[in-house]
TISE-787703 format. One record per residue (C-alpha): x, y negated, z; residue in three letters; residue number from 1. Coordinates in Angstrom, 2 decimals, always signed. Each point is the difference from the previous one (the first is absolute). Last residue first. Example, Ala and Ser with C-alpha at 12.3 -4.5 7.8 and 13.67 -1.06 7.14 Angstrom:
% residues 2
+---------+---------+---------+---------+-----+
!       u !       v !       w ! residuo ! num !
+---------+---------+---------+---------+-----+
!  +13.67 !   +1.06 !   +7.14 !     SER !   2 !
!   -1.37 !   +3.44 !   +0.66 !     ALA !   1 !
+---------+---------+---------+---------+-----+
//
This chain:
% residues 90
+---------+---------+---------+---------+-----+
!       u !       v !       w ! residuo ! num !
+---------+---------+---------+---------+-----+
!   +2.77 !  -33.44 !   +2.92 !     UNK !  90 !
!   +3.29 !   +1.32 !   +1.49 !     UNK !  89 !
!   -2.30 !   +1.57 !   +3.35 !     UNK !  88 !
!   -2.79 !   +1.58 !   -2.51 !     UNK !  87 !
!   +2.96 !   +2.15 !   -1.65 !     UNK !  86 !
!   +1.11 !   +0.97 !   +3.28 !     UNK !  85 !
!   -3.67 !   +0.97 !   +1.23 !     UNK !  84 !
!   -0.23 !   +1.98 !   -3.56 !     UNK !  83 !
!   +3.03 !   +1.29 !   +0.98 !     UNK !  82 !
!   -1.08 !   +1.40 !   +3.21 !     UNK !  81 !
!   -2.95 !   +1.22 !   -1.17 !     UNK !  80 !
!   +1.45 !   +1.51 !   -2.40 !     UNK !  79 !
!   +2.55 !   +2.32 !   +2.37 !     UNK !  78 !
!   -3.42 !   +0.26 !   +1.89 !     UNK !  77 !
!   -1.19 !   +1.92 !   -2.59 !     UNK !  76 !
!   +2.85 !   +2.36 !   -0.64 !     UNK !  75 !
!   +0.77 !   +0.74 !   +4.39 !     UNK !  74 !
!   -3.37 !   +0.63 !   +0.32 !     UNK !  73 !
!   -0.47 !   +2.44 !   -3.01 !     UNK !  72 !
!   +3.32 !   +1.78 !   +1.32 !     UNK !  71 !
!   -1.58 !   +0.42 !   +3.23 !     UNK !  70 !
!   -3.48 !   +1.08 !   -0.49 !     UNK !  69 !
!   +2.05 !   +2.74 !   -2.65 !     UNK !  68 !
!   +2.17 !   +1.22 !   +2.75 !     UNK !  67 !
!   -2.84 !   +0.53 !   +2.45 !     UNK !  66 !
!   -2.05 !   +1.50 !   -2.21 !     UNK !  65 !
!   -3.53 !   +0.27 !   -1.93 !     UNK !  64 !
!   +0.38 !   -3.46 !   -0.95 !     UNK !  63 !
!   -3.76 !   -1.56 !   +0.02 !     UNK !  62 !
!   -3.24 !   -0.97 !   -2.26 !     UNK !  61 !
!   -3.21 !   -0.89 !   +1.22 !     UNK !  60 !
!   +1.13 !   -0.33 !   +3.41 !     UNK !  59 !
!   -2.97 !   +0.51 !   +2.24 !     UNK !  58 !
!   -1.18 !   -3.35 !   +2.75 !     UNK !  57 !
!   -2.56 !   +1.46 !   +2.62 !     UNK !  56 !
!   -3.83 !   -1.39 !   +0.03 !     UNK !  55 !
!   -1.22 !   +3.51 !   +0.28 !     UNK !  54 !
!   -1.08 !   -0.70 !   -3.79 !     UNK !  53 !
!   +3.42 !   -0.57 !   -1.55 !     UNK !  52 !
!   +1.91 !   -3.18 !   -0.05 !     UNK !  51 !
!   +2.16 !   +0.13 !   -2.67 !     UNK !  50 !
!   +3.87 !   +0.00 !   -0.13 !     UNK !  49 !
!   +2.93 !   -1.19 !   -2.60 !     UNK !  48 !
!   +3.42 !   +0.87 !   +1.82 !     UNK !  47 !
!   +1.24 !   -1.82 !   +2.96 !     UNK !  46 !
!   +3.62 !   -1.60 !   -0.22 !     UNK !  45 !
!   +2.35 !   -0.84 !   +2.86 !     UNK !  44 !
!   +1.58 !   -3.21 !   +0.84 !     UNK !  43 !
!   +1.51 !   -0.56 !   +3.41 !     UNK !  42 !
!   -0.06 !   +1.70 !   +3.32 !     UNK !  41 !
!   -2.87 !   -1.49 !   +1.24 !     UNK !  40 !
!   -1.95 !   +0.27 !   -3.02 !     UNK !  39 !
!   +0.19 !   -2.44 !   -3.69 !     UNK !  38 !
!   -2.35 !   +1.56 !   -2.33 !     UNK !  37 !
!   +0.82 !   +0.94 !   -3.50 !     UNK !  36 !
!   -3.03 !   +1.17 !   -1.33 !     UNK !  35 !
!   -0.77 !   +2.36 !   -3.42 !     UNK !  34 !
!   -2.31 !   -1.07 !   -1.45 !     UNK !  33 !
!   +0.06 !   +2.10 !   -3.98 !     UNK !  32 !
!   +2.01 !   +3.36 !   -0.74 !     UNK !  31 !
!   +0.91 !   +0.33 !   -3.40 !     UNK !  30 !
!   +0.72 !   +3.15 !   -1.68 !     UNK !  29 !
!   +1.79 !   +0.65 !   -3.55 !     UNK !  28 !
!   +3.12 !   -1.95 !   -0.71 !     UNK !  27 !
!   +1.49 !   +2.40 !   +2.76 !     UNK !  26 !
!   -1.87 !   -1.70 !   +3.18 !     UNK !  25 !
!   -1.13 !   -3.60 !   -0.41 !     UNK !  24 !
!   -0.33 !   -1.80 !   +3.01 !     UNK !  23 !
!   -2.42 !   -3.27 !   +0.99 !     UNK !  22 !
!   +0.54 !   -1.92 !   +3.56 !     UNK !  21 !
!   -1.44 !   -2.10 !   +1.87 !     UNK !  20 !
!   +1.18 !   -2.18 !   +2.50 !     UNK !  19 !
!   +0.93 !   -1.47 !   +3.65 !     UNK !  18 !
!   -2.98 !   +0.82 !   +1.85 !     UNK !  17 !
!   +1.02 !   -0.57 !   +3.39 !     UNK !  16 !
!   -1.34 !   -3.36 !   +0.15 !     UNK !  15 !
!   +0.41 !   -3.75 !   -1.39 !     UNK !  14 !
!   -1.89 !   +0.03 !   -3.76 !     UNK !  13 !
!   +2.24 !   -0.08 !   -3.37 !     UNK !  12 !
!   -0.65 !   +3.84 !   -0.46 !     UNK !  11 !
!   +3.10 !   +0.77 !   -2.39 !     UNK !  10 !
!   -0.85 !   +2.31 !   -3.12 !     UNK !   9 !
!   +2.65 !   +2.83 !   -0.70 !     UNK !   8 !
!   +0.39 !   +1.58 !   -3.24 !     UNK !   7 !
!   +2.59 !   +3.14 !   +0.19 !     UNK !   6 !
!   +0.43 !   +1.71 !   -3.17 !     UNK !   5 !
!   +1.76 !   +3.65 !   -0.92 !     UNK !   4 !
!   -0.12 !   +1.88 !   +3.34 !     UNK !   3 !
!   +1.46 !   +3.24 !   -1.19 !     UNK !   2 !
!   -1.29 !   +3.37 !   +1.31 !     UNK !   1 !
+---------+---------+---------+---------+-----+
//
């Protein structure tokens, strides 16, 4: 698996909601919203989620591992990170 685009989208409003964020897996898959959200221990990133019936909040899509929850994290905020660079020269 090959992340092949990163788009992220900055939320301009004060919070813990620092962006969202667009991949493109292989040329083939995209996966849409997901958040980065700034936590207690720094930025993390929360994968696309609905609220379901009992009022709990599902993952509609979601790294199946350890190892690949970590290297998606690590990708996207990489971006994120530049884009915040890129914002900072402007």
């Amino acid at each position: 698996m090959e992340i092949t685009d990163v788009r992220v989208r900055r939320v301009t409003k004060e919070g813990k909601m620092k962006a969202f964020v667009s991949i493109t897996i292989d040329n083939e898959f995209a996966v849409h919203d997901i958040k980065i959200i700034e936590g207690e221990n720094g930025l993390f990133i929360a994968m696309p989620s609905r609220k379901s019936s009992d009022g709990e909040f599902r993952d509609v899509a979601h790294p199946i591992n350890a190892e690949t929850r970590a290297k998606l994290q690590e990708i996207i905020l990489a971006e994120y990170d530049k884009a915040e660079d890129n914002e900072a020269i402007l």
